[in-house]
DSSP file (Angstrom, degrees, kcal/mol; ACC not computed):
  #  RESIDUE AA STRUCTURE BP1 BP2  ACC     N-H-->O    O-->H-N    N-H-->O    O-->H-N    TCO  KAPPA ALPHA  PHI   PSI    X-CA   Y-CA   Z-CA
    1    1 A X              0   0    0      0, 0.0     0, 0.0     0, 0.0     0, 0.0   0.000 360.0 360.0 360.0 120.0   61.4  -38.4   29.2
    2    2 A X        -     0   0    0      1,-0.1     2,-0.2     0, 0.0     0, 0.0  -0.233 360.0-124.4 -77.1-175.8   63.4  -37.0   32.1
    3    3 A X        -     0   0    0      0, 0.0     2,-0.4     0, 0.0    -1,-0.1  -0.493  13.0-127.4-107.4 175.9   63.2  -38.8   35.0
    4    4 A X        -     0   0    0     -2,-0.2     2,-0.2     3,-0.0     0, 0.0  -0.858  32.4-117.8-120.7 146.7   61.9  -37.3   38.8
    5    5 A X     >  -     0   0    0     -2,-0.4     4,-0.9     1,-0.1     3,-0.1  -0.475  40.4 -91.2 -81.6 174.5   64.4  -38.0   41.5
    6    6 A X  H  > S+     0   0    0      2,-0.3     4,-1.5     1,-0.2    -1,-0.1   0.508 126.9  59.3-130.1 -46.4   62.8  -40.3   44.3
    7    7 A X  H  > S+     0   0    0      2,-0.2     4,-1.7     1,-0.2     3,-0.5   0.998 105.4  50.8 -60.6 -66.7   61.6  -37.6   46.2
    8    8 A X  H  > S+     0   0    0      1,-0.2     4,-2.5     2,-0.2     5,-0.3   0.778 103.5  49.8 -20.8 -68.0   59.5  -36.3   43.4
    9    9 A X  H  X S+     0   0    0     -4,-0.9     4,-2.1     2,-0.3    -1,-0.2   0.830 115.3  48.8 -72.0 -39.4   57.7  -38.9   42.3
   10   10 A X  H  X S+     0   0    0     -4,-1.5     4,-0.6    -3,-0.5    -2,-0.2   0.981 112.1  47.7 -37.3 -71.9   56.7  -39.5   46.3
   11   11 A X  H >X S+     0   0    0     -4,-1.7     3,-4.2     2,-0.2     4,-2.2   0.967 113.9  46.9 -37.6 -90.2   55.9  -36.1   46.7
   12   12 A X  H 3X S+     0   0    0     -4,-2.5     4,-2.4     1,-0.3     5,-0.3   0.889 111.3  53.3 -51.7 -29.4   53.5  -36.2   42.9
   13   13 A X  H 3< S+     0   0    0     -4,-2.1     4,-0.5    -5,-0.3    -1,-0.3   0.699 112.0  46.7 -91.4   0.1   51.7  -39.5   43.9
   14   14 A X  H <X S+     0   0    0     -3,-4.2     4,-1.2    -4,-0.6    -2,-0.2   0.679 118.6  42.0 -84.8 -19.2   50.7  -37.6   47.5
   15   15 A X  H  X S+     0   0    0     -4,-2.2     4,-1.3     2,-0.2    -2,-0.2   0.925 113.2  47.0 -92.1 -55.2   49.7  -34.9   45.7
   16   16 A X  H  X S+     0   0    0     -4,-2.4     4,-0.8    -5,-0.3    -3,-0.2   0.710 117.3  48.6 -43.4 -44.5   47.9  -36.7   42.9
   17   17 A X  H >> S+     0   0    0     -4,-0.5     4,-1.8    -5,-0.3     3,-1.3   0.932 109.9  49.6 -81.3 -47.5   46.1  -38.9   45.8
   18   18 A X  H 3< S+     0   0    0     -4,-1.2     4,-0.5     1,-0.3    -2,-0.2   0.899 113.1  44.1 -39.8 -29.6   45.0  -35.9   48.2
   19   19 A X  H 3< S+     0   0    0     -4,-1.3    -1,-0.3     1,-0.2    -2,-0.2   0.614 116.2  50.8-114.0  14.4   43.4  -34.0   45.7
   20   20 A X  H << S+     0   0    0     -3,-1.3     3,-0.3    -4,-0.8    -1,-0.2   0.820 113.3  41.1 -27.8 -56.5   41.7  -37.1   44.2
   21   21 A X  S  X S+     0   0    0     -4,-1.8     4,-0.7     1,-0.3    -2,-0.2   0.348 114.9  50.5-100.7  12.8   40.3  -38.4   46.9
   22   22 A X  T  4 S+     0   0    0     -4,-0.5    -1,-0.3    -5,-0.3    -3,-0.1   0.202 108.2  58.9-105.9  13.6   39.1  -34.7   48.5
   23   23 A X  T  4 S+     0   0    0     -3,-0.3    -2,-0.2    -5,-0.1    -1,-0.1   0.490 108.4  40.5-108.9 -12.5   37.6  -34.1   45.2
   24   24 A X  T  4 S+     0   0    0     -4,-0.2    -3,-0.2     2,-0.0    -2,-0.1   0.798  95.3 102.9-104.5 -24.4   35.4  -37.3   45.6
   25   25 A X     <  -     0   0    0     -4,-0.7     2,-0.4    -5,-0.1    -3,-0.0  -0.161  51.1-172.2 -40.4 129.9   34.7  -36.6   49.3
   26   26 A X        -     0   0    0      3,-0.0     2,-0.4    -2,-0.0    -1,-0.0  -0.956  26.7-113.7-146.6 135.2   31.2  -35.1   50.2
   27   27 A X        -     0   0    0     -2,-0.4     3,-0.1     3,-0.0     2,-0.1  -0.647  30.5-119.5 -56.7 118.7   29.9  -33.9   53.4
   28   28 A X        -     0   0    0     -2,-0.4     2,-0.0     1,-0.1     0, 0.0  -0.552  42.0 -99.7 -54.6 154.1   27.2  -35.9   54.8
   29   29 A X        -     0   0    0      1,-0.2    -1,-0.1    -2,-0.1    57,-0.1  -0.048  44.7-100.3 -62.9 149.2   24.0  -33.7   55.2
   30   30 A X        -     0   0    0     78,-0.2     2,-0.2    -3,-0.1    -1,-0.2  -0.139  31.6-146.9 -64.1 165.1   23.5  -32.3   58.8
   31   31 A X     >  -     0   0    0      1,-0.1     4,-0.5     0, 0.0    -1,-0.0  -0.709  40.2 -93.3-124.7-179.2   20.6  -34.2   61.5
   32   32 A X  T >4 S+     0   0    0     -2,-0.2     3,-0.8     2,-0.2    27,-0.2   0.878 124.3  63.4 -68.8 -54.0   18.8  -31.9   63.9
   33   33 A X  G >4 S+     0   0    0      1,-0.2     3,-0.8     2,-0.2    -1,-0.2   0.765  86.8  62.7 -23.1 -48.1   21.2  -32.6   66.3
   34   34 A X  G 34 S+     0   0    0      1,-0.2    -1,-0.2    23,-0.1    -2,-0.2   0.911 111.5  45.0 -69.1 -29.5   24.0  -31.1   64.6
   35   35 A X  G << S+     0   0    0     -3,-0.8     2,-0.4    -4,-0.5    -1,-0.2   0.364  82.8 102.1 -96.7  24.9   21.9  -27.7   65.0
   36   36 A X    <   +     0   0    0     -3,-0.8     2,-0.3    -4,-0.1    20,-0.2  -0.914  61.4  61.0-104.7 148.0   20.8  -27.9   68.4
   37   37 A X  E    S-A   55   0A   0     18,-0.7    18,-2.0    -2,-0.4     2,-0.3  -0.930  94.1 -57.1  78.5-137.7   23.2  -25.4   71.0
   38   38 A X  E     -A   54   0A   0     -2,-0.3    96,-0.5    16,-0.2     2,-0.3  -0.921  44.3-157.6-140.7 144.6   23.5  -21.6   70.7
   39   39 A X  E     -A   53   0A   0     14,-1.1    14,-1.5    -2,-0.3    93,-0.2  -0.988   7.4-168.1-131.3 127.9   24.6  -19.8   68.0
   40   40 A X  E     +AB  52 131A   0     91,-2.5    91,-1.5    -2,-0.3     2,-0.6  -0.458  30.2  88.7 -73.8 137.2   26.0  -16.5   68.0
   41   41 A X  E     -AB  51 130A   0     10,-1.0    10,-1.9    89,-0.2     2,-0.4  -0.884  40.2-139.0 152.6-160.9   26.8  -13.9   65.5
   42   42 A X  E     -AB  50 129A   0     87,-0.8    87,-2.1    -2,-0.6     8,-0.2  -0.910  50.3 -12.0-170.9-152.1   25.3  -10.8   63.6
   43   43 A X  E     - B   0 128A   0      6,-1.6     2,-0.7    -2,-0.4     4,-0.5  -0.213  70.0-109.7 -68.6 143.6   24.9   -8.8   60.4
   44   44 A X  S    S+     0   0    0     83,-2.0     2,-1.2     2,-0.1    83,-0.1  -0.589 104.2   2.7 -58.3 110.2   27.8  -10.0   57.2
   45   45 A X  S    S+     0   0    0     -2,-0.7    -1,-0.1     1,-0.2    -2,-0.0  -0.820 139.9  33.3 130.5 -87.3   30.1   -6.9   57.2
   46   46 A X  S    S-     0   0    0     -2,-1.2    -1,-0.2     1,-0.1    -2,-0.1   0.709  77.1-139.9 -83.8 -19.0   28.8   -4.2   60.2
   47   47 A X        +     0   0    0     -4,-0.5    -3,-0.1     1,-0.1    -1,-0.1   0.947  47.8 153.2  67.1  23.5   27.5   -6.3   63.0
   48   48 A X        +     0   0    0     -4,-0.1     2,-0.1    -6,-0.0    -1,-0.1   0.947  61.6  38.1 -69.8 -53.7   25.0   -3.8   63.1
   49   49 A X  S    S-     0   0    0     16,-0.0    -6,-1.6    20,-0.0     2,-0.4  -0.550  76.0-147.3 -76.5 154.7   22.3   -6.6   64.7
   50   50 A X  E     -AC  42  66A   0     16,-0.9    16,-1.8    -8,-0.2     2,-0.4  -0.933  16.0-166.7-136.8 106.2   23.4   -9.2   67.2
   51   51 A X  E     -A   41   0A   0    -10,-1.9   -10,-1.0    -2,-0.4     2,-0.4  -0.830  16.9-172.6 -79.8 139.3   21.8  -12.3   67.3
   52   52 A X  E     -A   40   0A   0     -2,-0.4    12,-1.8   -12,-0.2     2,-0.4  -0.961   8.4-167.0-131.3 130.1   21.6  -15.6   69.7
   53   53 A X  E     -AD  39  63A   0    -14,-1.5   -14,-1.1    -2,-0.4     2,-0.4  -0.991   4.9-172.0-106.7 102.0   19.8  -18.9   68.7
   54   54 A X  E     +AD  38  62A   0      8,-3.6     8,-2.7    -2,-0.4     2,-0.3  -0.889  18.4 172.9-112.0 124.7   19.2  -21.2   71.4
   55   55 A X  E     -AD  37  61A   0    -18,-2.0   -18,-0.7    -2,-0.4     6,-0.2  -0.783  16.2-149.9-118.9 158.8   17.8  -24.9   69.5
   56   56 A X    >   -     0   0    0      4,-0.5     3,-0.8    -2,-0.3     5,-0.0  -0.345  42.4 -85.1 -71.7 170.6   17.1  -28.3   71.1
   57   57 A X  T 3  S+     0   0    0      1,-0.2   -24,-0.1    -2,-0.1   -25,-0.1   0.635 130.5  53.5 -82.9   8.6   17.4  -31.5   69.6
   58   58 A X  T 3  S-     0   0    0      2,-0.2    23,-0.3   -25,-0.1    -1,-0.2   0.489 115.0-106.2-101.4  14.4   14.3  -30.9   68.6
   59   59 A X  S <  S+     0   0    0     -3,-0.8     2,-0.3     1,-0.3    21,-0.2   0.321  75.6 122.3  99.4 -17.7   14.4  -27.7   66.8
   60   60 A X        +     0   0    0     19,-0.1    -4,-0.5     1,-0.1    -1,-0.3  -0.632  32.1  71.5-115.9 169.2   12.8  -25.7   69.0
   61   61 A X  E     -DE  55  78A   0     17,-1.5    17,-1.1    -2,-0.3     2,-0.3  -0.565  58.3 -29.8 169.8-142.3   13.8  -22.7   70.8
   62   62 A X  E     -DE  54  77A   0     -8,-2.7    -8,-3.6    -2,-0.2     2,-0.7  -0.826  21.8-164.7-167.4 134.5   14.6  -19.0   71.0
   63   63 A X  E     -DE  53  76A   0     13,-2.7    13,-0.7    -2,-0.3   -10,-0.2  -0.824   9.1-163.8-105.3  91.2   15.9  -16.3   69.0
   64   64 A X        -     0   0    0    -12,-1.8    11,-0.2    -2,-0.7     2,-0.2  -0.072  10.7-171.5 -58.0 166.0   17.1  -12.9   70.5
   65   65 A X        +     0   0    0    -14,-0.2     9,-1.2   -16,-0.0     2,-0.8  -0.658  15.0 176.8-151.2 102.8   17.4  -10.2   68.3
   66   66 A X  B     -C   50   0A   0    -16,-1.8   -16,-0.9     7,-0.2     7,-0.2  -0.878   7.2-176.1-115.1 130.1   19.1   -6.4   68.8
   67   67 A X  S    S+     0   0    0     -2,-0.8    -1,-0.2     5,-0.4     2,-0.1   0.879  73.3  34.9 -58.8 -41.6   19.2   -4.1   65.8
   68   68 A X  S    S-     0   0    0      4,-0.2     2,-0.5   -18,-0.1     3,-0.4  -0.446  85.7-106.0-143.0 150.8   21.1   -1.4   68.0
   69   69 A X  S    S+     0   0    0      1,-0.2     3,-0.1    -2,-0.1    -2,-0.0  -0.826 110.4  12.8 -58.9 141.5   23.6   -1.1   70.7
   70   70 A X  S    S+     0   0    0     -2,-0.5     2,-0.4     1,-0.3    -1,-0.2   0.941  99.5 116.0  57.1  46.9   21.2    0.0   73.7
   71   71 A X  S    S-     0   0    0     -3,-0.4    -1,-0.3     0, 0.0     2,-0.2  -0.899  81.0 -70.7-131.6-179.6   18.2   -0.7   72.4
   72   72 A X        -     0   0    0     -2,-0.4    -5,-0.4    -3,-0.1     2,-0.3  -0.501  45.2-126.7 -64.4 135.0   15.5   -3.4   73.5
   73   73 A X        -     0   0    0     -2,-0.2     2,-0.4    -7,-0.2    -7,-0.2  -0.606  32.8-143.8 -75.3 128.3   16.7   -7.3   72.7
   74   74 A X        -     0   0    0     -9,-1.2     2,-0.2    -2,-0.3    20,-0.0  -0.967  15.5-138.8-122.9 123.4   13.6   -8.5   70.6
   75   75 A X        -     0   0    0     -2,-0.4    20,-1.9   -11,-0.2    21,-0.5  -0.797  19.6-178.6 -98.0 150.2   12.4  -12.3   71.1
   76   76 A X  E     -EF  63  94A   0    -13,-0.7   -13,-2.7    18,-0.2     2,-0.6  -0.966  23.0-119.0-144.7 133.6   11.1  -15.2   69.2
   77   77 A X  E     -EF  62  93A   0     16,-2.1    16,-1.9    -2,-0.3     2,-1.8  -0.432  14.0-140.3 -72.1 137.1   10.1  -18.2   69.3
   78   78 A X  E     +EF  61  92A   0    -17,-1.1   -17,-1.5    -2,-0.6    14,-0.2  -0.494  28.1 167.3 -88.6  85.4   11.5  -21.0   67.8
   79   79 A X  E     -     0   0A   0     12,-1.9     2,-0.3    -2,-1.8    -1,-0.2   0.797  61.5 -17.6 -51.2 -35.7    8.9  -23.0   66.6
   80   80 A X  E     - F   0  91A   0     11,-0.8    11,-2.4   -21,-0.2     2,-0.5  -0.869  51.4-136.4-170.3 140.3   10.4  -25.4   64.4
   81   81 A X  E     - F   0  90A   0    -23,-0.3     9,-0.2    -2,-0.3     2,-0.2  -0.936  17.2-156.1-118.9 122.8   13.7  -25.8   62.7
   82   82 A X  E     - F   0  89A   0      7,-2.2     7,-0.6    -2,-0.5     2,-0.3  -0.476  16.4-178.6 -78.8 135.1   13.3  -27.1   58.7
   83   83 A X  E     + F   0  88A   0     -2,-0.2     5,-0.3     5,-0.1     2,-0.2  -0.886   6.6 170.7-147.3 140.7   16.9  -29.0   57.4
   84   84 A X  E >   - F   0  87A   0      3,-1.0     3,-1.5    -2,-0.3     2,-0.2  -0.805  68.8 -48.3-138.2  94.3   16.9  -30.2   54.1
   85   85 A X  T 3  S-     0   0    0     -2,-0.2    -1,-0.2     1,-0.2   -57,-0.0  -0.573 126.4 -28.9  74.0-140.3   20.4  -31.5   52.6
   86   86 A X  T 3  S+     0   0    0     -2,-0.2    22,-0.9    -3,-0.1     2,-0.2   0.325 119.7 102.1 -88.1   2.5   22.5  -28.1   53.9
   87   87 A X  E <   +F   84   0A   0     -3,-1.5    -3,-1.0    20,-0.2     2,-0.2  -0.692  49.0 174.3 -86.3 175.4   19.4  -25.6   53.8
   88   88 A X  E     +F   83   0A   0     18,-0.4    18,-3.9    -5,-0.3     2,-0.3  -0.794   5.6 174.9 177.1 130.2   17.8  -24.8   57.3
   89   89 A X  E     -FG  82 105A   0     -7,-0.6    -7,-2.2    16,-0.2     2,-0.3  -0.963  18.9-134.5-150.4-173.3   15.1  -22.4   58.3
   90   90 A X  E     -F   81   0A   0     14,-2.5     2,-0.9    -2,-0.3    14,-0.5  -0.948   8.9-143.7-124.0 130.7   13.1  -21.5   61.4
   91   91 A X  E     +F   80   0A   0    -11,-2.4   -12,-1.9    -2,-0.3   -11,-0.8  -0.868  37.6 178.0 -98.6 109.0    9.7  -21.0   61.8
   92   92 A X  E     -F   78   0A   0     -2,-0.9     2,-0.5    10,-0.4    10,-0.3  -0.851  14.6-167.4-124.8 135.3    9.8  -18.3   64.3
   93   93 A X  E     -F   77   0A   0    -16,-1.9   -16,-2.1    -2,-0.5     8,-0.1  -0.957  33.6 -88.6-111.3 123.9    6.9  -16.1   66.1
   94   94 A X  E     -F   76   0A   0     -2,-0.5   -18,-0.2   -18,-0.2     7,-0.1   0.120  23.3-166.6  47.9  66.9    7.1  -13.3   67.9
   95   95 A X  S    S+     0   0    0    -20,-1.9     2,-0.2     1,-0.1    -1,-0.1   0.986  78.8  43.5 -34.5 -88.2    7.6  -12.6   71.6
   96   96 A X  S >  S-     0   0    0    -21,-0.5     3,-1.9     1,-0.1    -1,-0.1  -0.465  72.7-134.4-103.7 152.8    6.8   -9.4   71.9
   97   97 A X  T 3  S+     0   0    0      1,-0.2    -1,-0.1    -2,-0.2    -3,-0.1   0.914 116.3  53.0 -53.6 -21.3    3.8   -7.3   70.3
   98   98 A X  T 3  S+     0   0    0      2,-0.1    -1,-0.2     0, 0.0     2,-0.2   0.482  91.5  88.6 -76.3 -19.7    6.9   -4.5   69.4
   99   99 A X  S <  S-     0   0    0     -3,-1.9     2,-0.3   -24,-0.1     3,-0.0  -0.711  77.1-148.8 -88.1 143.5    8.8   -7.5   67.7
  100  100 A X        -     0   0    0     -2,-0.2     2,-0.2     1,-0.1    -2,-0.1  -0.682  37.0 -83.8-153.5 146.8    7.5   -7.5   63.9
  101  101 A X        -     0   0    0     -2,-0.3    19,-1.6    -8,-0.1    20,-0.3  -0.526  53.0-158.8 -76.4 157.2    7.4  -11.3   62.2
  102  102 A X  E     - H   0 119A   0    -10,-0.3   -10,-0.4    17,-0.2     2,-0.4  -0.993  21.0-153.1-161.6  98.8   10.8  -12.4   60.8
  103  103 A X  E     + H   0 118A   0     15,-4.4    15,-0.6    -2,-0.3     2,-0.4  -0.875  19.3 170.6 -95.8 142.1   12.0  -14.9   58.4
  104  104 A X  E     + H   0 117A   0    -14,-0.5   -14,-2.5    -2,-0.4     2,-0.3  -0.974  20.6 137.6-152.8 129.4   15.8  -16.3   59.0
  105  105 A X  E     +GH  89 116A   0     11,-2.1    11,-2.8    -2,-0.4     2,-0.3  -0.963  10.2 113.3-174.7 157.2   16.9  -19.3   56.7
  106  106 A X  E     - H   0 115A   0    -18,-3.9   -18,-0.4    -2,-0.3     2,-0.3  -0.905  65.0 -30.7 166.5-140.4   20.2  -20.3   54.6
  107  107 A X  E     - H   0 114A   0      7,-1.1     7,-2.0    -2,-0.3     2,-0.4  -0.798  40.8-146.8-111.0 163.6   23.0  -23.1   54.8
  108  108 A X  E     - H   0 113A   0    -22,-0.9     5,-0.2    -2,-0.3   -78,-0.2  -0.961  13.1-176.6-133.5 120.3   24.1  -24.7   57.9
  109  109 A X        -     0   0    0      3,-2.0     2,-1.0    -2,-0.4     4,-0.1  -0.439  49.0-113.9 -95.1  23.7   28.1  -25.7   57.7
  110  110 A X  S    S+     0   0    0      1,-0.2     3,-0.1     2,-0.1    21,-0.0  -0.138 106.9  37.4  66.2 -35.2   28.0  -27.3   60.8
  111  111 A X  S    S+     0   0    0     -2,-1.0    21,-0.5     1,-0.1     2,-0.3   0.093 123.9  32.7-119.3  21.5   30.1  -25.1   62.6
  112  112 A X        -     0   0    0     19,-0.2    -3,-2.0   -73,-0.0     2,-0.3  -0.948  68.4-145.1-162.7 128.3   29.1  -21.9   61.1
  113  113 A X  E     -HI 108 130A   0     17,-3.6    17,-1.4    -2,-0.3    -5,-0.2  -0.720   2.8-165.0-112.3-176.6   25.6  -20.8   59.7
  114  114 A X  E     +HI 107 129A   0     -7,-2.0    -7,-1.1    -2,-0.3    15,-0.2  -0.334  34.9 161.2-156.9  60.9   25.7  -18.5   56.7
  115  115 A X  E     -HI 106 128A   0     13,-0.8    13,-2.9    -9,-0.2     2,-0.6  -0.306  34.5-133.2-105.6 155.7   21.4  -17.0   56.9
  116  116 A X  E     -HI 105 127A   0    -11,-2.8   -11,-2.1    11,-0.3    11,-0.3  -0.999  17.3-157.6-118.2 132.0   19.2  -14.1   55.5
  117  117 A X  E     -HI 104 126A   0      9,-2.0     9,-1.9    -2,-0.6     2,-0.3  -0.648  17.5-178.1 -89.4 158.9   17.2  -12.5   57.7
  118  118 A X  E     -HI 103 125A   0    -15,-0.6   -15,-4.4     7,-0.2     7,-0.3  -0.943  36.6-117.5-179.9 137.9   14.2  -10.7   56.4
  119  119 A X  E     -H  102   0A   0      5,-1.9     5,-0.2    -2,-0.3   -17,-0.2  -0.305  25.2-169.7 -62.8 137.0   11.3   -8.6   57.1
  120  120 A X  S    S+     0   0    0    -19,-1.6    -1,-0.1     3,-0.1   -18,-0.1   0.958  92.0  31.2-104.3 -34.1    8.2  -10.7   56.0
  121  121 A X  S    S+     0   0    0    -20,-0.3     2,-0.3     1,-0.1   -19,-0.1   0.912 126.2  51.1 -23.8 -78.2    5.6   -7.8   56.3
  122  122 A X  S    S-     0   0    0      1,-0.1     2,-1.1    -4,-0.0    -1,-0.1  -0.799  93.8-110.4 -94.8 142.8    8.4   -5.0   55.4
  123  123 A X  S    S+     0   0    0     -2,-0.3     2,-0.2    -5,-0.1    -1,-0.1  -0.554  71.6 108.6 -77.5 100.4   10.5   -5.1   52.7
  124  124 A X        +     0   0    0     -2,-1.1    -5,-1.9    -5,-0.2     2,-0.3  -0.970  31.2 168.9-160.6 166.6   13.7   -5.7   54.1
  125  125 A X  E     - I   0 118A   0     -7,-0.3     2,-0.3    -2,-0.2    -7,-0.2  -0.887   9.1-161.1 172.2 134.4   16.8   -8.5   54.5
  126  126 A X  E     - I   0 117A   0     -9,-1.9    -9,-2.0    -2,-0.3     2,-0.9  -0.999  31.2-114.6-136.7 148.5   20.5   -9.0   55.7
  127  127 A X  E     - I   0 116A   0     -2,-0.3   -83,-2.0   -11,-0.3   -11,-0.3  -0.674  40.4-170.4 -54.0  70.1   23.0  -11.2   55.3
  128  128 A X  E     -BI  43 115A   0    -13,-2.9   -13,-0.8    -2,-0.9     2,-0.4  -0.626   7.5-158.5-116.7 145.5   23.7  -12.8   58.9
  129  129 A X  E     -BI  42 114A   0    -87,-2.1   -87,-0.8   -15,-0.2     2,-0.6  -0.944  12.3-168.0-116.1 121.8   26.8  -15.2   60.0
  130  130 A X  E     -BI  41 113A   0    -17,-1.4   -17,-3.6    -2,-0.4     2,-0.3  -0.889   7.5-173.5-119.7 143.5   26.6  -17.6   63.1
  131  131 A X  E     -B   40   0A   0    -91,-1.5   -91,-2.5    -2,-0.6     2,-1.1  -0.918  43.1 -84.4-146.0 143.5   29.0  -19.5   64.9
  132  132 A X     >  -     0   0    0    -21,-0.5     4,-0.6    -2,-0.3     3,-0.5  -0.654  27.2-143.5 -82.0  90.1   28.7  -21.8   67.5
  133  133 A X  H  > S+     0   0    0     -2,-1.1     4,-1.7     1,-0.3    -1,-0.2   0.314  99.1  46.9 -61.0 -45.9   28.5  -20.0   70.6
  134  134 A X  H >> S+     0   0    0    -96,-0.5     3,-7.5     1,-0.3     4,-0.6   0.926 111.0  48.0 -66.4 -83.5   30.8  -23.2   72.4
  135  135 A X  H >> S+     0   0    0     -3,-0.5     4,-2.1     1,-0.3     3,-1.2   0.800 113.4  52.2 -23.9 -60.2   33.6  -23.6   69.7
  136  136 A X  H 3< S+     0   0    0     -4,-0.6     4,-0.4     1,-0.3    -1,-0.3   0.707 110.3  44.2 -75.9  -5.9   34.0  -19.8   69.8
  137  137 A X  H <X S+     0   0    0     -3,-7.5     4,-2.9    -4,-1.7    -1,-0.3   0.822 105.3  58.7 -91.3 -13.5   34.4  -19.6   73.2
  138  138 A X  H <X S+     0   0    0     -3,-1.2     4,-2.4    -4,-0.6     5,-0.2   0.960 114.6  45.2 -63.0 -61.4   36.9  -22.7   73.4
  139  139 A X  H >< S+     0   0    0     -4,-2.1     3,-3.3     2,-0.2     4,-0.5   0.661 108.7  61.3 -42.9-110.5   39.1  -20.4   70.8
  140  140 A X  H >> S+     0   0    0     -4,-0.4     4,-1.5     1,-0.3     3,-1.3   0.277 112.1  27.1  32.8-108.8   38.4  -17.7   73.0
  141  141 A X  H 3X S+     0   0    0     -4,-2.9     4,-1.8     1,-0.4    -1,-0.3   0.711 115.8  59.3 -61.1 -17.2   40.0  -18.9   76.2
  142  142 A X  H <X S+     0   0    0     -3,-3.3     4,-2.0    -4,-2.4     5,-0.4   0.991 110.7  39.4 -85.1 -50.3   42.2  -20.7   74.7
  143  143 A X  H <> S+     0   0    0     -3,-1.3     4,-1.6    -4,-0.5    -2,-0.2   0.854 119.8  51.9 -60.0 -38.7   43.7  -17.4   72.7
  144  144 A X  H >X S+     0   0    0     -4,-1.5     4,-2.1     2,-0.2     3,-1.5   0.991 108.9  49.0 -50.8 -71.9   43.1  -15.3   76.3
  145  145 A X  H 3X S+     0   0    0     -4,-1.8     4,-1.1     1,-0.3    -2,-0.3   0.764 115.7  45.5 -53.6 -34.0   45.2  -18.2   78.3
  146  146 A X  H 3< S+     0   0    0     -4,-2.0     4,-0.3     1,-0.2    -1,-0.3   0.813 108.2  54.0 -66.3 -35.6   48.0  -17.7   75.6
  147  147 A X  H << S+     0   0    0     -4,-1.6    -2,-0.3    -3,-1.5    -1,-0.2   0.583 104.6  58.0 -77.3 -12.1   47.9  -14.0   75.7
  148  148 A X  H  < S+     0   0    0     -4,-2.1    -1,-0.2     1,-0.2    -2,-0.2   0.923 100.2  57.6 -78.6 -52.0   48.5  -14.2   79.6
  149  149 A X  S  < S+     0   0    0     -4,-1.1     2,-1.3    -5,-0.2    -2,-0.2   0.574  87.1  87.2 -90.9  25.9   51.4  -15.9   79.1
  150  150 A X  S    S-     0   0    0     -4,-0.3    -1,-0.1    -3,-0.0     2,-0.1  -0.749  80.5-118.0 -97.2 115.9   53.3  -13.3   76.8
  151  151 A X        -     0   0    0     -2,-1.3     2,-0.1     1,-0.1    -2,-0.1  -0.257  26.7-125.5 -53.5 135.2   55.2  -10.6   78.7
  152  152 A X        -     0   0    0     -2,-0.1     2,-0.8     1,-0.1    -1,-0.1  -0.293  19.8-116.8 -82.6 159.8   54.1   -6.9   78.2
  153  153 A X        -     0   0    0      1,-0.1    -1,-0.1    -2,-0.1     0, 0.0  -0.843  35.7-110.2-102.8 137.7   56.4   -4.4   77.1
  154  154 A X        -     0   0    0     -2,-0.8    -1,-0.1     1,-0.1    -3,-0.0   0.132  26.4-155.1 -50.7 150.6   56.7   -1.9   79.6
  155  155 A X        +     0   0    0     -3,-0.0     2,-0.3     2,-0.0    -1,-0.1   0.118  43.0 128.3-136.9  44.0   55.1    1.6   78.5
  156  156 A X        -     0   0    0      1,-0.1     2,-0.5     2,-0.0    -2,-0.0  -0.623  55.3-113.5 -91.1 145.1   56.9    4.3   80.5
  157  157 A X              0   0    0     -2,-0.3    -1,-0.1     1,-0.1    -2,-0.0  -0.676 360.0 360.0-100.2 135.6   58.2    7.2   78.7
  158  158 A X              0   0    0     -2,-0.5    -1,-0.1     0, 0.0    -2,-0.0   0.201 360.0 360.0 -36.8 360.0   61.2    8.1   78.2
């Protein structure tokens, strides 16, 4: 059998324990808590709709909605928010009479939600991603405040 130099054999019993013990590791299930903020985001792929989710810690809340650039922002109430293991939905009504009822439910990953929205009247449904409006803004400034300090390259022509 050849033998592993010193390093090796360090190196395979770090390797051998990380992926043991992340293979036995499990996410605790989310609380109510964990979904209460704003969440941000829109449709998977085009970002044709723009959403904002504003929860409590109790679930309850308000859903903006625009399909469109420049078109009317449609509201809902957040009646109650459902969490079971990593599923979540909303039981949402209605604002406005113009606003058509709405079901929005999927997983919650704790810093990302990953939902289908869907017509419950018309037959109709998209793929929507949400991120948590704070955390993306932390990135945010923090990626602005780095981009300040890089010098710009001059753009006069020659």
């Amino acid at each position: 059998m050849p033998r592993l130099p010193l390093l090796g054999k360090v190196l395979l019993i770090v390797v051998t324990t990380a992926h043991s013990s992340s293979a036995t590791t499990k996410m605790s299930p989310p609380k109510a808590q964990d979904v209460a903020g704003v969440w941000i985001g829109g449709t998977v792929g085009s970002e044709l709709e723009f959403l904002r989710l504003e929860l409590d810690a109790e679930g309850k809340g308000v859903l903006t909605l625009s399909e469109l650039p420049d078109t009317p922002v449609m509201a809902y109430q957040v009646q109650a928010t459902r969490l079971k293991e990593f599923e979540v939905s909303f039981d949402l009504t209605p604002v406005d009479s113009r606003s058509e009822p709405i079901s929005l439910r999927g997983k919650f990953l704790y810093s990302r939600m990953l939902l289908t929205l869907s017509g419950v009247t018309l037959t109709w449904k998209r793929d929507i991603y949400l991120r948590n409006q704070e955390g993306f803004m932390k990135r945010l400034r923090a990626a602005e405040n780095r981009a300040k300090e890089i010098p710009r390259v001059s753009s006069r022509r020659k």
